[in-house]
C-alpha positions as CSV (number, residue, x, y, z in Angstrom):
1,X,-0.3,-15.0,-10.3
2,X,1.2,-15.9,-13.6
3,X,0.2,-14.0,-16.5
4,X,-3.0,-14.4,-16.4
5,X,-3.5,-11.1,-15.4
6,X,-0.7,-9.4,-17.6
7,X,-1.7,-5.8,-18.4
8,X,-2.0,-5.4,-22.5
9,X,-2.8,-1.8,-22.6
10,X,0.8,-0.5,-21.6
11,X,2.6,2.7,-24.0
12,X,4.7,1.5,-26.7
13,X,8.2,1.0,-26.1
14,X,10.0,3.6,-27.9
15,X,13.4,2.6,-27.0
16,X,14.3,-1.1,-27.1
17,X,18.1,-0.7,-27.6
18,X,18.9,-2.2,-23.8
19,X,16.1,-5.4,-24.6
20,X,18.1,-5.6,-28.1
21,X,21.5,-5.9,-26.7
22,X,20.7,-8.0,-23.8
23,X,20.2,-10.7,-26.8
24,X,23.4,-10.1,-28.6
25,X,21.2,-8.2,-31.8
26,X,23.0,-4.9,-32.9
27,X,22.0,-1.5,-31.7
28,X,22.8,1.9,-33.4
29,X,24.9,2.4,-29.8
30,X,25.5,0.6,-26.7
31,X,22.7,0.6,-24.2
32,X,24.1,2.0,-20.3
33,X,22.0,2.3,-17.2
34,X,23.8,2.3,-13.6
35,X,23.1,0.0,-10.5
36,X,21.6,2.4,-7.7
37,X,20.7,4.9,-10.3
38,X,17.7,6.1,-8.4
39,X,19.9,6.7,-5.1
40,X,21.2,9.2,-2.4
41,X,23.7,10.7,-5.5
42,X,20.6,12.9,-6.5
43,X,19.2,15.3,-4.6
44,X,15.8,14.9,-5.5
45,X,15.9,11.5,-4.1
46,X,17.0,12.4,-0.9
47,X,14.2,15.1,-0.9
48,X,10.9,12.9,-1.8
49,X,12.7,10.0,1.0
50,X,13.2,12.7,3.6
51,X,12.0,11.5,7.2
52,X,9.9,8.7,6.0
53,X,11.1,5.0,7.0
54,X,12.9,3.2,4.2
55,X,10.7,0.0,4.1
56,X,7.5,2.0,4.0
57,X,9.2,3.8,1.1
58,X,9.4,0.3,-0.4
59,X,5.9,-0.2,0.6
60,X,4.2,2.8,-1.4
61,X,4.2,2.0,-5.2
62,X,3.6,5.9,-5.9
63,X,7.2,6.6,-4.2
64,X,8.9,3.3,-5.6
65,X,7.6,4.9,-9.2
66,X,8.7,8.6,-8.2
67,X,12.0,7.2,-7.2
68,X,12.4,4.9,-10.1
69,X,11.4,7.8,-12.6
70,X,13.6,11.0,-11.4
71,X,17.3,9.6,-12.9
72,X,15.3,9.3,-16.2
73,X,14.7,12.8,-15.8
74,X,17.7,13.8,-15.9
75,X,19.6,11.4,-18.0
76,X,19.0,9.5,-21.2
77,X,19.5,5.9,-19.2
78,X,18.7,3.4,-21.7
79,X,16.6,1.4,-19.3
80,X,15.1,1.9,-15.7
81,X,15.0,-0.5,-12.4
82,X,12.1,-0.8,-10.0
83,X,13.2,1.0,-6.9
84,X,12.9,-1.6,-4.2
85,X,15.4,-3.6,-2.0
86,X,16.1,-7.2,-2.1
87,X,15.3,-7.9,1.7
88,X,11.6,-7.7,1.1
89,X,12.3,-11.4,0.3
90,X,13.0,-12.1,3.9
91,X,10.5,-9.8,4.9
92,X,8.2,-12.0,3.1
93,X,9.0,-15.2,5.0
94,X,8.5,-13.3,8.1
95,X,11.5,-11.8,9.8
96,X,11.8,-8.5,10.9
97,X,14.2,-6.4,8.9
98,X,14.9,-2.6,10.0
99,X,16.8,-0.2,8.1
100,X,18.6,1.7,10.8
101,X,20.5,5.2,10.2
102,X,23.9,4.9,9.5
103,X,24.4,1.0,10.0
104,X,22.1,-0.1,6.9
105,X,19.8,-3.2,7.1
106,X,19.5,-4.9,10.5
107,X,17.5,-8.2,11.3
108,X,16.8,-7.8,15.4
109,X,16.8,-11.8,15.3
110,X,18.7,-13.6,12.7
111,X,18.8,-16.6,11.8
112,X,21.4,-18.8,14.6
113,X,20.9,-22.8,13.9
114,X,18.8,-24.5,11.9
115,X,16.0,-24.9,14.6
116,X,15.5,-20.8,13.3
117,X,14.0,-22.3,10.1
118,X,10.5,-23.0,11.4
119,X,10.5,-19.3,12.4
120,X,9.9,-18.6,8.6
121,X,6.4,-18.9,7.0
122,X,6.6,-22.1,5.4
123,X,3.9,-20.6,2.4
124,X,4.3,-17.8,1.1
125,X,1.0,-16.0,-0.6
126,X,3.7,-14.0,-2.9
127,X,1.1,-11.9,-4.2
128,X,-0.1,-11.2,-0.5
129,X,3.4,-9.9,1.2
130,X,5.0,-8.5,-2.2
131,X,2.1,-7.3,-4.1
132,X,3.3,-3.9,-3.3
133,X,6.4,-4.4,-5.4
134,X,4.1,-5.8,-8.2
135,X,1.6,-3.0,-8.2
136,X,4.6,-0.4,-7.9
137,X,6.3,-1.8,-11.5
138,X,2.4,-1.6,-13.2
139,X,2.2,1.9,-12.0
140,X,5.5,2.7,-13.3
141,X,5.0,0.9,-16.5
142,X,2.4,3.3,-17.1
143,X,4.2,6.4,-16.0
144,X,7.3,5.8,-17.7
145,X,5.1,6.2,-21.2
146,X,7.8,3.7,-23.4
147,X,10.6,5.8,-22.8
148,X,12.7,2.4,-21.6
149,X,12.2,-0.9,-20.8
150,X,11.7,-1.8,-17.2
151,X,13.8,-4.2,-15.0
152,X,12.5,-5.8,-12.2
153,X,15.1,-7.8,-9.7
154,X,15.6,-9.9,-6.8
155,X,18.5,-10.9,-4.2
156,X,19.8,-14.6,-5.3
157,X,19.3,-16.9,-2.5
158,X,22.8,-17.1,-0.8
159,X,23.1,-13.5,-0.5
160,X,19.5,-13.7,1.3
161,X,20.7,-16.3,3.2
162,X,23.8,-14.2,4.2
163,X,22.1,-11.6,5.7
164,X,19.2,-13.4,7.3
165,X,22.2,-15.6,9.2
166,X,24.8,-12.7,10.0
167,X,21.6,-9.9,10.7
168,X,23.3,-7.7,8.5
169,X,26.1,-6.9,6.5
170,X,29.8,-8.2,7.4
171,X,33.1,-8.2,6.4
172,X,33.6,-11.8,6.6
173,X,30.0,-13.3,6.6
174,X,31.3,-15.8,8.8
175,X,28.4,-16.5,10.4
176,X,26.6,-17.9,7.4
177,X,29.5,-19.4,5.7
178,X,29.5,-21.4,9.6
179,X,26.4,-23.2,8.3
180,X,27.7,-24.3,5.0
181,X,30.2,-26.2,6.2
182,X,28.7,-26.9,10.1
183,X,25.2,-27.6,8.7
184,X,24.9,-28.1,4.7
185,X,21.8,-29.7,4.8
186,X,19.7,-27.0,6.7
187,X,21.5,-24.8,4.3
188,X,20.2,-25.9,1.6
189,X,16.9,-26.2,2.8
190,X,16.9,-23.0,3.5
191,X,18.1,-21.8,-0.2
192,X,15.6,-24.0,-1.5
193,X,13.0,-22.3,0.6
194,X,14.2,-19.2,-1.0
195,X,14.8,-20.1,-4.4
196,X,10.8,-21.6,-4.2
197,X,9.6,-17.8,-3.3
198,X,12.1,-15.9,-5.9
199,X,10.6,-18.0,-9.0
200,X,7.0,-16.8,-8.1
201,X,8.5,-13.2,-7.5
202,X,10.2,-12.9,-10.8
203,X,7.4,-14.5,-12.4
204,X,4.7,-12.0,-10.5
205,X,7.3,-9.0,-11.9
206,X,6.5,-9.7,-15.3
207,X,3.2,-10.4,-14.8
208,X,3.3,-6.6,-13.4
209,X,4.9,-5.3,-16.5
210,X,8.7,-6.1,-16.0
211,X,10.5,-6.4,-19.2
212,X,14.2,-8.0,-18.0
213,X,14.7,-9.1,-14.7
214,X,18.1,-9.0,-12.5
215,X,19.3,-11.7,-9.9
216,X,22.1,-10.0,-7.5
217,X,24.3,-12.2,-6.0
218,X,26.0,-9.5,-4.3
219,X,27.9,-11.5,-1.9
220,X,29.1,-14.5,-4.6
221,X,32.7,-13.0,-3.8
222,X,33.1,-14.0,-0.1
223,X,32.8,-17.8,-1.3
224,X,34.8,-19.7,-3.1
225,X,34.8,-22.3,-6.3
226,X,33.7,-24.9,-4.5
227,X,31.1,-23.3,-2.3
228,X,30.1,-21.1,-4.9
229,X,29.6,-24.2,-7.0
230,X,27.5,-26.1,-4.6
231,X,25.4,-23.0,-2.6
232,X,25.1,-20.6,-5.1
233,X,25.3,-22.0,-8.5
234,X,23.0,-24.8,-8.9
235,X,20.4,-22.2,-7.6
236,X,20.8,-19.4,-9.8
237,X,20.4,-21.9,-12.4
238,X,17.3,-23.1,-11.6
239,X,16.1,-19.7,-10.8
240,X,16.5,-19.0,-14.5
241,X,15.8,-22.5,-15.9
242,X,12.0,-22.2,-13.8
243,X,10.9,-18.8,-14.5
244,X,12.1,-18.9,-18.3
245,X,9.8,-22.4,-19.0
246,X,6.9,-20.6,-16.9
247,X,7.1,-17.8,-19.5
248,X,7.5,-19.9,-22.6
249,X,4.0,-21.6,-21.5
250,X,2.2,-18.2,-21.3
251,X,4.1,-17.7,-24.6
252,X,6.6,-15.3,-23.2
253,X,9.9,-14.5,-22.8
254,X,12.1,-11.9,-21.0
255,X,16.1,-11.2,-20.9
256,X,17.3,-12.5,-17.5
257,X,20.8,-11.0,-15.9
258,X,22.8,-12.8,-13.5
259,X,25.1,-10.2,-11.3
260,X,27.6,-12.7,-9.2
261,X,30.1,-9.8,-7.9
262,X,33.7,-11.0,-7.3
263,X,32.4,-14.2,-9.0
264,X,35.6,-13.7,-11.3
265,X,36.4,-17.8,-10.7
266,X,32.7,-18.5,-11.7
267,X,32.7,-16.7,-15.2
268,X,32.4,-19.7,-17.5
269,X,29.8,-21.3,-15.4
270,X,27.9,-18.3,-15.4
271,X,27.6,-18.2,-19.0
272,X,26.2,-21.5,-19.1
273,X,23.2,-21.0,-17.2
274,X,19.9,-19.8,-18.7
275,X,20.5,-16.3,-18.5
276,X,21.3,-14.3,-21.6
277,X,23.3,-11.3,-19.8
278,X,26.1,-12.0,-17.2
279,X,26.9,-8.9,-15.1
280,X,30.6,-8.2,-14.4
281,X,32.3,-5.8,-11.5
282,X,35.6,-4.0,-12.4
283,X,38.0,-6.4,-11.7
284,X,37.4,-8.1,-14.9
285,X,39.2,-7.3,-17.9
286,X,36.3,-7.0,-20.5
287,X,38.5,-9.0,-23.6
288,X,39.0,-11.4,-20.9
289,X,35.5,-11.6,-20.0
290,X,34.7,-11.8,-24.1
291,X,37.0,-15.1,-24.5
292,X,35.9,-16.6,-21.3
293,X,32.2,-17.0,-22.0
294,X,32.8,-17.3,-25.5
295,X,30.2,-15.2,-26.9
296,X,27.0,-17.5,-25.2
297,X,26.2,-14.4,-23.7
298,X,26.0,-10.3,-23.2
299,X,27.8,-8.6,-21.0
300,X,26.7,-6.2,-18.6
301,X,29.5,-3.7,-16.5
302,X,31.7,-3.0,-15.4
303,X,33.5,0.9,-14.7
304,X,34.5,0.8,-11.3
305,X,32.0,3.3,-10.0
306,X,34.8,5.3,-8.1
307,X,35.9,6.3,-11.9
308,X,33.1,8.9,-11.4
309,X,35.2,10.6,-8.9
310,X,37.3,11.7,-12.1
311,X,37.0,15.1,-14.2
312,X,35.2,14.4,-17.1
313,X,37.5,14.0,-19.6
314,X,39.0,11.4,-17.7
315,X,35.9,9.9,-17.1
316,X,35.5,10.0,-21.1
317,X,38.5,8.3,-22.0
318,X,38.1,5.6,-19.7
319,X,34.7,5.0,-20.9
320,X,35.9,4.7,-24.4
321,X,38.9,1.9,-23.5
322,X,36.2,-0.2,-21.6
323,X,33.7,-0.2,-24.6
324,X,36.7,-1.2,-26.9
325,X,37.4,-4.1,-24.7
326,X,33.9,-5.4,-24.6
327,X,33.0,-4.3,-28.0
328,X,29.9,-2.8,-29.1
329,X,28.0,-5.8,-29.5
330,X,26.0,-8.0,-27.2
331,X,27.2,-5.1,-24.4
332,X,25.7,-3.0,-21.9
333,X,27.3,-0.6,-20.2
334,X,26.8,0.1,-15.9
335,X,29.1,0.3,-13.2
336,X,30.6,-2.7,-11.3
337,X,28.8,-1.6,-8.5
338,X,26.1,0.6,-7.4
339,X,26.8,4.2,-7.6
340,X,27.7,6.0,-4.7
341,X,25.7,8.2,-2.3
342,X,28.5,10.8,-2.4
343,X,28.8,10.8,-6.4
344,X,28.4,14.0,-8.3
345,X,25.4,13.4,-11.3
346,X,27.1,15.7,-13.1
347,X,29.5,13.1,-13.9
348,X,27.2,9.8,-13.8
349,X,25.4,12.4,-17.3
350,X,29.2,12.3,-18.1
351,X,29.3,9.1,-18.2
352,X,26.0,8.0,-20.1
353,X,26.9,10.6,-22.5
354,X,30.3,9.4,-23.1
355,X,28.7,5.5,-23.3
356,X,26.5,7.1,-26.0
357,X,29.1,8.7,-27.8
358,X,32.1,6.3,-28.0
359,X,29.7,3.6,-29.1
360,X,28.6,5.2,-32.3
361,X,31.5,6.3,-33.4
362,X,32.7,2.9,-33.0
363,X,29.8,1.6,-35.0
364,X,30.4,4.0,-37.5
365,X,33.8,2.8,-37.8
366,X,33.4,-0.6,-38.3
């Protein structure tokens, strides 16, 4: 699936400002897009998903484009991401996942001991169970006519792992932190499994037209140095290390971001593994952040979305403290988190507009 195929006759990228920053280059302001930014915040969103099955939405790559396209519409974002969900992955291997109203992502049979393994498909044809999710980002490539760059993304393996064990989400993801330390090996079989089928899904993104990709290891919080260091670490790394020597073959190369949330304890390992963006949530101080990775990287956050619950002014001046902390170079701006389905976009344009124009008055300053 690699390359070979890679579509030349996309629109010119107009704005590159987000691809600029995610390598540390200057940028006449500081680039800001938000996690969930095509979400249940906008009406329009809930409109075009009413009634129809959230999967099958996932399915249809003229819906995953719609979706993707509508907060564009509205705001200047500085760069889009693919609507999709990152438990097509274990949709992929062959479980059953069901998003069900109100309780969120289910798996009728999870994962229990590590006899469950042979459950999943042992290949995966990537291009034949996720093709969808390729043809969606070529379609949107297209449609987006260079406005932005495009960002594809995947779950990291031990936050697939936790839901595939615990059939959902949890509080305490007991369940699959059980088979860390009851049954390692299996567990890192099956991370390994996983990492094997994220490498050829990255890598089949940017054959589709993906310009950065995103890792989220969404659940790197609940474990802790030592776990983090033996279950989730090494992988992440050799996520990145695998598809970035794919891409140098085929002559390529695109900005990978690694989001470990609550990975606070992790920081300086993070910034020492391949990717060229680490993504922060909001209980980071950003000057902290700065002297802990030391300038290997970019930095991607980190307003604690519920900031947006603020008047605008508010929401202004706390914009403007967190792009002095970072500073405006080698920064991106985004939330810590996903915005919120209750979240006026009023105030998410409040905040890309305040992103905007802090950060060039800043760079007009210095």
């Amino acid at each position: 699936i690699i390359c070979t195929k890679f579509p030349k006759d996309f629109p010119q990228l107009l704005n590159d400002t987000f691809l600029r920053a995610a390598r540390g280059e200057e940028t006449e302001h500081v680039p800001v897009w938000c996690m969930r930014q095509a979400g249940r915040y906008l009406p329009e969103f809930r409109e075009s998903r009413a009634g129809r099955d959230f999967f099958e939405t996932c399915r249809s790559p003229e819906a995953c484009c719609e979706l993707t396209l509508q907060p564009l519409r509205r705001f200047p974002f500085d760069a889009a991401i693919i609507f999709s969900d990152i438990l097509v992955i274990p949709q992929a291997l062959g479980m059953d996942v069901q998003m069900v109203q109100g309780k969120g992502p289910t798996f009728p049979e999870p994962l229990k001991e590590p006899e469950d393994l042979q459950r999943l498909q042992a290949k995966v044809d990537v291009e034949k169970e996720l093709g969808y999710v390729f043809r969606a980002i070529t379609l949107t490539r297209h449609k987006i006519e260079g406005k932005v760059p495009l960002i594809g993304f995947t779950g990291a393996p031990w936050t697939l792992m936790s839901y595939m064990i615990e059939g959902g989400g949890s509080n305490t993801h007991s369940k699959a932190k059980r088979w860390l330390y009851r049954h390692p090996e299996a567990s890192h079989m099956l991370l390994k499994m996983l990492t094997d089928v994220i490498v050829e899904y990255l890598l089949g993104q940017v054959a589709a037209g993906a310009q950065a990709l995103q890792v989220f290891e969404s659940h790197a919080g609940i474990l802790g140095p030592v776990e983090f260091k033996e279950f989730s670490l090494p992988y992440l790394r050799d996520i990145a290390r695998r598809v970035k020597d794919k891409l140098k073959e085929a002559g390529q190369d695109v900005p990978m971001i690694v989001f470990a949330k609550d990975a606070h304890y992790g920081l300086e390992d993070l910034s020492q593994s391949y990717y060229e963006v680490v993504g922060l949530d909001w209980t980071i101080d950003p000057r902290s952040a700065r002297e802990r990775t030391g300038g290997k990287v970019s930095l991607q956050g980190n307003m604690d979305p519920c900031a947006l619950y603020s008047p605008k002014e508010r929401i202004s001046d706390i914009v403007k403290k967190m792009v002095e902390g970072f500073g405006t170079r080698g920064y991106i701006a985004n939330l810590g988190h996903g915005l919120y389905p209750d979240m006026d976009p009023e105030n998410v344009g409040a905040f890309v507009e305040a992103v905007h124009q802090h950060s060039k008055q800043m760079n007009k300053r210095s």
